[in-house]
C-alpha positions as CSV (number, residue, x, y, z in Angstrom):
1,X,-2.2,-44.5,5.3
2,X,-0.8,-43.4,2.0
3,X,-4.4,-43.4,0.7
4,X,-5.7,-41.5,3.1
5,X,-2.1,-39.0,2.5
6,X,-2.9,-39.1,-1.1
7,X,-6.5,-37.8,-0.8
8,X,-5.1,-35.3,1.8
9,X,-3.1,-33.7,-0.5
10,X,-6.0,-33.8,-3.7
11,X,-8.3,-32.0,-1.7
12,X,-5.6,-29.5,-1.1
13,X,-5.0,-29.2,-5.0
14,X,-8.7,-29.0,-5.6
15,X,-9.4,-26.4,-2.9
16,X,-6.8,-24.2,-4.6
17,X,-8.0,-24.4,-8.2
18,X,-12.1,-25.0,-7.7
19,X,-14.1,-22.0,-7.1
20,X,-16.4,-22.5,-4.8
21,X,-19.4,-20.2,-3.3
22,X,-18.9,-19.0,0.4
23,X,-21.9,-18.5,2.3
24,X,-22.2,-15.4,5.1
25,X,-22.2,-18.2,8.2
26,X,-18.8,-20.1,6.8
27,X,-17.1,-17.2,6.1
28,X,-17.3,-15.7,9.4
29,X,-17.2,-19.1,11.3
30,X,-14.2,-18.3,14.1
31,X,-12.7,-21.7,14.1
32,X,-10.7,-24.6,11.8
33,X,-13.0,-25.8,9.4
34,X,-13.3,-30.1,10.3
35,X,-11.8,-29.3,14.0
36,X,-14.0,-31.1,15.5
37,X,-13.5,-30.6,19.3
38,X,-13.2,-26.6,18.8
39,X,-9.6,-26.4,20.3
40,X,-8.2,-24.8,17.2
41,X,-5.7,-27.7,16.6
42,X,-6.4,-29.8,13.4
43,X,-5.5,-33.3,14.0
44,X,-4.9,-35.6,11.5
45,X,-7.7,-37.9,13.4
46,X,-10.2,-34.5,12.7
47,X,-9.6,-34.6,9.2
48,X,-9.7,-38.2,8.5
49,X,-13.5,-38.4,10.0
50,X,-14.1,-35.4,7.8
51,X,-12.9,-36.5,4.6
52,X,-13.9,-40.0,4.5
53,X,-18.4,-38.9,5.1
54,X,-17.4,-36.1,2.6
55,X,-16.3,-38.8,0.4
56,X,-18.9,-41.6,0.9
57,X,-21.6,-38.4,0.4
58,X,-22.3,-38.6,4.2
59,X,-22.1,-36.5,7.0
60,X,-22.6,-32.0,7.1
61,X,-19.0,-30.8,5.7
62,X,-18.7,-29.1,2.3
63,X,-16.0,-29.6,-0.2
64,X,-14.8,-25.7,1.0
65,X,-14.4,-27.2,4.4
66,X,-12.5,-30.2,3.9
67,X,-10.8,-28.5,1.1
68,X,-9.7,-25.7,3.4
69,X,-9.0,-27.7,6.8
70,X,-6.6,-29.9,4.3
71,X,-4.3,-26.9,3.3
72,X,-4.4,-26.1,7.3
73,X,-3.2,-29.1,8.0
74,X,-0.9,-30.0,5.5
75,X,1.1,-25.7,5.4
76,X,0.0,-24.4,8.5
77,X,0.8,-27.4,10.7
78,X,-3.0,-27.8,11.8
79,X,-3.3,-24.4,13.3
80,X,-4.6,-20.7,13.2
81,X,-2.6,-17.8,11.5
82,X,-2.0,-15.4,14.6
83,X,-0.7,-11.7,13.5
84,X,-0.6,-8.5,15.4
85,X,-1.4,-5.4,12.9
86,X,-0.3,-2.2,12.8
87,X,-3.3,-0.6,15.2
88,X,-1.8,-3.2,17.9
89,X,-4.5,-5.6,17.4
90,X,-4.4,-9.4,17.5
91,X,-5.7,-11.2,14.6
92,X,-6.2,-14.7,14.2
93,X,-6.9,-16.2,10.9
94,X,-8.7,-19.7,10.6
95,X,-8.8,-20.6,7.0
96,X,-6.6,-20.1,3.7
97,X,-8.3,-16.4,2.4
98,X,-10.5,-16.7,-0.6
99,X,-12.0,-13.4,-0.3
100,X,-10.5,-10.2,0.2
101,X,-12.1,-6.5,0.2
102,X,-9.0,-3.5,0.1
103,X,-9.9,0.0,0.8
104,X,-7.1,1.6,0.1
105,X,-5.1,1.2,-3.4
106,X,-1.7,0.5,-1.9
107,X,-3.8,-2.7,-0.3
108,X,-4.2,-3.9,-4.2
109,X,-0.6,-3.2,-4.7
110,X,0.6,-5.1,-1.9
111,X,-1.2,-7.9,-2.7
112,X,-0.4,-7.9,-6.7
113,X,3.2,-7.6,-5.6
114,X,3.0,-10.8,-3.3
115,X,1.6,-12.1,-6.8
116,X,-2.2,-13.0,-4.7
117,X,-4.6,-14.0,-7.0
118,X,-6.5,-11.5,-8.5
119,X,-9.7,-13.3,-8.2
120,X,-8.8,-13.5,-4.5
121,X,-9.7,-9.4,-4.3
122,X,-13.6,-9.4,-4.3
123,X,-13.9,-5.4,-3.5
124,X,-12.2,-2.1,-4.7
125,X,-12.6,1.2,-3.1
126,X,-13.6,4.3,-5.4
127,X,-10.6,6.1,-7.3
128,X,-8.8,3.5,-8.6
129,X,-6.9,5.1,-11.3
130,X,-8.1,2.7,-14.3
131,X,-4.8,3.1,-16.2
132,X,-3.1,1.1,-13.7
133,X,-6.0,-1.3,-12.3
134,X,-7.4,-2.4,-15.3
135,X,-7.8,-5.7,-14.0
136,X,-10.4,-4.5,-11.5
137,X,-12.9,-2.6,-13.7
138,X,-15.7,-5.0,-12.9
139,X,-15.1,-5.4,-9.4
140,X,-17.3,-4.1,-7.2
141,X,-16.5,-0.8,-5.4
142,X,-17.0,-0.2,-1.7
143,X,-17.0,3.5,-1.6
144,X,-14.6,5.6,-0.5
145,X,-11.3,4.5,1.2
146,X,-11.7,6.2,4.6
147,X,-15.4,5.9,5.1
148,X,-16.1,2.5,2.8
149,X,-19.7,1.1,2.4
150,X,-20.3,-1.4,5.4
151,X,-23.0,-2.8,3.6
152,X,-21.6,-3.6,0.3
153,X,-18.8,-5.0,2.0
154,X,-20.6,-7.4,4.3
155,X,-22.4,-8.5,0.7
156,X,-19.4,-9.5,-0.6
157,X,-19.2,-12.0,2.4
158,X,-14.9,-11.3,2.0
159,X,-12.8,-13.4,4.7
160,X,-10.5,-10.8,5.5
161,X,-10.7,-7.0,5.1
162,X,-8.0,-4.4,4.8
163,X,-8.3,-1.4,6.4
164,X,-5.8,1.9,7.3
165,X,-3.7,1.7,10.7
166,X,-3.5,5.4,11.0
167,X,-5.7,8.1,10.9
168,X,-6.2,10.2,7.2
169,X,-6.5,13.9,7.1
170,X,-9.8,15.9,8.4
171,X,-9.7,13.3,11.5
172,X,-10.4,10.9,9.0
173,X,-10.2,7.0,10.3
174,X,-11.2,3.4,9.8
175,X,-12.0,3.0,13.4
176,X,-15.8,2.8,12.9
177,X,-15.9,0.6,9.9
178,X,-13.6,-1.8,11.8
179,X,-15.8,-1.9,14.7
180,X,-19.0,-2.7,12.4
181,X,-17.1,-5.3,10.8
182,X,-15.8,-7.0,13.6
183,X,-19.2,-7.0,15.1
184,X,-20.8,-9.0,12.3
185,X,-17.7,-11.3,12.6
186,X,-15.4,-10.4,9.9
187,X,-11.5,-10.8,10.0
188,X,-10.4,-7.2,9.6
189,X,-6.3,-6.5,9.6
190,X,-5.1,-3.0,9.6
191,X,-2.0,-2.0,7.6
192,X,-1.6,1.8,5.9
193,X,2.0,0.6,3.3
194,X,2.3,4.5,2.1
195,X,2.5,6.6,5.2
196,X,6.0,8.2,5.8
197,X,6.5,7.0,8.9
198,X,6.4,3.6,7.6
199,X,9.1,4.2,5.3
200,X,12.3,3.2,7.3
201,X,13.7,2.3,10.2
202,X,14.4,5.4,12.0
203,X,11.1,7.1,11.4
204,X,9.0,4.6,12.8
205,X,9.3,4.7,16.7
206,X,5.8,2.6,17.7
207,X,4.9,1.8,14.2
208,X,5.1,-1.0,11.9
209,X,7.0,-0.1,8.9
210,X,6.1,-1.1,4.9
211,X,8.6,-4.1,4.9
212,X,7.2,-5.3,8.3
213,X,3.4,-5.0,7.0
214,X,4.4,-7.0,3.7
215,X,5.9,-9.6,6.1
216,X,2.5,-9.4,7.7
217,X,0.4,-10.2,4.8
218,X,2.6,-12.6,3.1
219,X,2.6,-14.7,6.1
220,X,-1.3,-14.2,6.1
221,X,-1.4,-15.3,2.8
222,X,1.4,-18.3,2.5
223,X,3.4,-15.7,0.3
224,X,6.1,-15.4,2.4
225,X,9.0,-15.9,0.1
226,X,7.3,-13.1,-2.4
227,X,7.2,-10.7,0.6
228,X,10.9,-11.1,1.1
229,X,11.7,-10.7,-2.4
230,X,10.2,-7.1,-2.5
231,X,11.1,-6.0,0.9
232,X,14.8,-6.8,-0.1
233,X,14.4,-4.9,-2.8
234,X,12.4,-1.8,-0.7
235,X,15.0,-1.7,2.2
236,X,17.9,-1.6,0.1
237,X,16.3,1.3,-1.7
238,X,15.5,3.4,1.2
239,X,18.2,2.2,3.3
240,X,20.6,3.5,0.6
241,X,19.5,7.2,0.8
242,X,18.4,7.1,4.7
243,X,22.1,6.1,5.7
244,X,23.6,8.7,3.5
245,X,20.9,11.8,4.0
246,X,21.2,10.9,7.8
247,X,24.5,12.6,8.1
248,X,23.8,15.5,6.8
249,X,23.7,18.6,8.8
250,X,21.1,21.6,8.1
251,X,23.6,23.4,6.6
252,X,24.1,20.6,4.3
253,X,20.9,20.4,3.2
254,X,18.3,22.6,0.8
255,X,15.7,25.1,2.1
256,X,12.4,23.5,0.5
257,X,9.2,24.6,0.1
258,X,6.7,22.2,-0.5
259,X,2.8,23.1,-1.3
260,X,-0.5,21.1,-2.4
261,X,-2.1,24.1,-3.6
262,X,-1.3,27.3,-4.2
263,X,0.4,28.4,-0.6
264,X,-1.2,25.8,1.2
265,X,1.2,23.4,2.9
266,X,0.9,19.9,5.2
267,X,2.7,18.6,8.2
268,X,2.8,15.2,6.5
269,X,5.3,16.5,4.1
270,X,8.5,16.7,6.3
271,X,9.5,13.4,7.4
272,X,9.6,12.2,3.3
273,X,11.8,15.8,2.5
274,X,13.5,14.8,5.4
275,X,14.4,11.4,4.7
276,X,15.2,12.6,1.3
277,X,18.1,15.6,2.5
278,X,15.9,18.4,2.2
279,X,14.6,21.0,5.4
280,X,10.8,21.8,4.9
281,X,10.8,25.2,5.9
282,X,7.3,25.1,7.0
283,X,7.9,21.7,9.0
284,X,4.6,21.5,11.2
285,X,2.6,24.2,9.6
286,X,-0.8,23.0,8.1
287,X,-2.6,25.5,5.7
288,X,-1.9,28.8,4.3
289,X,1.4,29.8,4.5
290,X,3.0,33.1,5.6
291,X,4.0,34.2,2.5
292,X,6.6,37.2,4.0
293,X,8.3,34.1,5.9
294,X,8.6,32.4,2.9
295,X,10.1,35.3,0.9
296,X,12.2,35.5,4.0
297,X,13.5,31.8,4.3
298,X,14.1,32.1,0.4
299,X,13.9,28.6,-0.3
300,X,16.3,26.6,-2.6
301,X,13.7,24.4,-4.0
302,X,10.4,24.7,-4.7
303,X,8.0,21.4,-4.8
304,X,4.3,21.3,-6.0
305,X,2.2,18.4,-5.4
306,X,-0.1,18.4,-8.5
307,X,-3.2,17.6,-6.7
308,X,-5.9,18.7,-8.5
309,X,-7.5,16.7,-11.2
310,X,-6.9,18.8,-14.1
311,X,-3.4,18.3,-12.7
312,X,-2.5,14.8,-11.9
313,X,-0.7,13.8,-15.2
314,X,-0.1,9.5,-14.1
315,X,0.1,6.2,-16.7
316,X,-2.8,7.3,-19.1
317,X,-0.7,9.8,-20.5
318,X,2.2,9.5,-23.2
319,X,5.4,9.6,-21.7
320,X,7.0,13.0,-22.4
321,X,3.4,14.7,-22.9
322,X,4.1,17.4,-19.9
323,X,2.0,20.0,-21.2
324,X,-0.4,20.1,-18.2
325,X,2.8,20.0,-15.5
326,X,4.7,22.6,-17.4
327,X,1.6,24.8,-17.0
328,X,1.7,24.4,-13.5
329,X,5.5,25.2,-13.2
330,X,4.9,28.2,-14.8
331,X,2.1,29.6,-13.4
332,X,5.0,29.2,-9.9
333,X,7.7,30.5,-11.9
334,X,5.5,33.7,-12.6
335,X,4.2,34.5,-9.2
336,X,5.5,38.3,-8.6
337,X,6.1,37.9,-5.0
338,X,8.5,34.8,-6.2
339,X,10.6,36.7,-8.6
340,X,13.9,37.0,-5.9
341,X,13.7,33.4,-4.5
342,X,16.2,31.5,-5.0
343,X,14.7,28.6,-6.5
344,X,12.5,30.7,-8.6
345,X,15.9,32.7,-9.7
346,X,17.7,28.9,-10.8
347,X,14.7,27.2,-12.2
348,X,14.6,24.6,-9.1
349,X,10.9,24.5,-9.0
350,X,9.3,20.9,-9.7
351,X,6.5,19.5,-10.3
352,X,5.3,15.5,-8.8
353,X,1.9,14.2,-9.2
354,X,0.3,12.5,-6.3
355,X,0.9,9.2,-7.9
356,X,4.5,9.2,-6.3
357,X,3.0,11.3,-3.1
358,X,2.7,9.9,0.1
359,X,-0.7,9.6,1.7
360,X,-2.7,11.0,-1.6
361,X,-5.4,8.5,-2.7
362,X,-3.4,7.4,-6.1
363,X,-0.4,7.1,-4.6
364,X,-0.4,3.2,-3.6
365,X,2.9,1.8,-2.2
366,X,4.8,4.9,-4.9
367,X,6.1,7.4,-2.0
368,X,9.3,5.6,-2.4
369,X,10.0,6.8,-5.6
370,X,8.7,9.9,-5.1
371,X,11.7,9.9,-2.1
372,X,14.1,9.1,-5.1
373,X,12.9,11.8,-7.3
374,X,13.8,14.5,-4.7
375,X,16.9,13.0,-3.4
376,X,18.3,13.5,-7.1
377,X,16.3,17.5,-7.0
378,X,18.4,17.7,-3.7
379,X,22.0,16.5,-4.8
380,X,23.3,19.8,-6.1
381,X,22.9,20.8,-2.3
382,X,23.7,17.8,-0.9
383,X,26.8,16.7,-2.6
384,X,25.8,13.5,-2.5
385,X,26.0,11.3,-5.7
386,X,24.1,8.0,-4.9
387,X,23.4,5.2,-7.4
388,X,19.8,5.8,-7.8
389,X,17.8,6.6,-10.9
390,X,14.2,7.2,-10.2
391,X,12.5,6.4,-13.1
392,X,14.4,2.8,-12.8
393,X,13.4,2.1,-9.3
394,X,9.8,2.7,-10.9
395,X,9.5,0.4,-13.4
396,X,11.4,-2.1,-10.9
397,X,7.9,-1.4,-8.7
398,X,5.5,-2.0,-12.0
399,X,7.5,-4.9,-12.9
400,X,6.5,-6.0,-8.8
401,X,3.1,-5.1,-9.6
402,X,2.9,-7.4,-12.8
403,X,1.1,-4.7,-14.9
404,X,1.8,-4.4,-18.9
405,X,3.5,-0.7,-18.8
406,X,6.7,0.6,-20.2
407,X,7.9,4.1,-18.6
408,X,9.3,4.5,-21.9
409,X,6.1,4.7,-23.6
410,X,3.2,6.1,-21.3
411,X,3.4,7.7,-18.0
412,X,4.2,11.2,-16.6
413,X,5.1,11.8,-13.0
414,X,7.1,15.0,-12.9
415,X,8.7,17.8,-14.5
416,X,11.2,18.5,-15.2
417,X,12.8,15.0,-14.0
418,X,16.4,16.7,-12.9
């Protein structure tokens, strides 16, 4: 018996260390690899009778299979991983995951923040910003996040593949290329980590939130103590301003204006103002903005999102090189219908890039500290004082995300930062 314990636990070293080729059939194979009567309970009879053929070079299972029903047995107690995700749907997964495909950025950052091998992720979707995924030059792309290749993905032959819970903007979803995929039999679990409804607690009535989805996959991939680690971290974080921004009244709070182009403005805006102690005065609106209302409302604050490309600033730039965001500050500051705002009158008009955005494509799992750049924009208003300093609670998140950068030294996010 010790023997047979003994090999039990080297095939579980090996399987974790040996690369090994998957083909199509295994890795869509719903069922424990060595569970011989299909009942999706791996006995320790089951994976005797595999590993001893495998051993005397008998018999049809590979070392991937024995290697794989081993670590079932011996961490996940001889049975499936059984999750629901955040579109509601059950997902049950069969094997440790070798191969991975993420569609969206903030699906790389979750998993480099659970520390997941970065071998593990086999396909990248298109706008990766390369200064902070340098690690996945080479590896292949699948196209873009909300409509992603189908076809290259299948190629990949991944046993898992992340996709969005929640619908993008322009009726934009994942719903098609989950159906595709699940109909050639691949393990598809939907999480979205940078939405603001996912944020906290009281915004997400019916909806997973981030910590909840980093639960998810860290249970998915036996990374459970690394998921806690962060979302202690996260909660703390958001829980810190949500408690104190929560009692504030709307007299307490800024007038803000918020826009992603030049008078245009999004619904998807207010919840992350909100949560941070602001009032978006165009809360609902979508598009151009009524510019006479605006004057009217006279907000306190003035927001840009610096969308465009010339615009974005982000981690390849020199820290303190703000050239490009003052540019756009000033070409607000000098709009003529501006002139008597409030916030053009005090200089309270900022600048973020979408790197610290929610729901823009290079904004990852950031929106958090986005949330803590305009709680500090708002505390003059406010008169709260909280114990937050953005550009800290960022480099904590890099530091999460194991990558080689010093705020210090490279990056620009926003101007000016108070």
């Amino acid at each position: 018996m010790r023997k047979i314990s003994a090999c039990i636990f080297a095939l579980v070293l090996l399987a974790s260390v040996v690369p090994l080729a998957i083909t199509s059939a295994a890795a869509y194979e719903k069922k424990i690899p060595c569970d011989a009567d299909g009942d999706n309970e791996l006995t320790k009879e089951e994976l005797v009778n595999a590993i001893l053929p495998y051993m005397l070079g008998e018999g049809s299972y590979t070392l991937d299979d024995v290697g794989d029903a081993a670590w079932v047995y011996a961490y996940w107690d001889g049975k499936p991983k059984t999750v629901v995700d955040s579109a509601g749907r059950t997902v049950t997964i069969y094997k440790p995951i070798k191969r991975v495909v993420c569609t969206f950025p903030q699906h790389i950052e979750a998993l480099r923040t659970l520390k997941v091998p970065t071998d593990t992720i086999v396909g990248v979707p298109s706008m990766l910003d390369p200064d902070f995924y340098p690690e996945f030059a080479d590896v292949p792309c699948i196209g873009m996040s909300w409509e992603p290749n189908v076809e290259a993905i299948l190629a990949l032959h991944p046993d898992l593949v992340l996709l969005a819970a929640v619908r993008g903007p322009f009726g934009w979803s994942n719903d098609p290329a989950c159906e595709d995929l699940e109909a050639a039999g691949v393990s598809v679990i939907r999480v979205t980590l940078n939405q603001p409804a996912l944020l906290g607690e009281e915004y997400t009535e019916g909806v997973a939130t981030i910590p909840e989805e980093m639960e998810t996959l860290g249970y998915v991939f036996d990374k459970e103590e690394e998921a806690e680690e962060y979302n202690e971290w996260h909660v703390g974080i958001i829980n810190s301003i949500v408690d104190a921004t929560s009692e504030l009244g709307d007299a307490d709070r800024p007038k803000v204006y918020c826009e992603w182009a030049k008078y245009q403005v999004a619904p998807d805006d207010d919840d992350i103002i909100e949560i941070a102690g602001g009032r978006d005065i165009f809360a609902g609106v979508y598009g151009e903005v009524d510019k006479e209302y605006l004057i009217d409302e006279d907000p306190d604050i003035i927001i840009r999102v610096a969308g465009g490309l010339s615009e974005i600033g982000g981690y390849g730039l020199a820290a303190g090189d703000t050239a490009v965001l003052e540019e756009v500050r000033e070409e607000i500051m000098g709009r003529v219908e501006l002139q008597n705002v409030t916030a053009v009158k005090n200089g309270d008009v900022y600048v973020i890039t979408p790197h610290l955005w929610t729901y823009l494509p290079y904004s990852g799992n950031k929106a958090l500290i986005g949330i803590c750049y305009m709680e500090k924009w708002f505390e003059p208003f406010t008169g709260l004082d909280l114990d937050i300093v953005p550009k800290d609670v960022h480099q904590q998140f890099i530091d999460f995300q194991g990558v080689d950068i010093d705020l210090d030294e490279q990056g620009v996010f926003v101007y000016p930062e108070e």
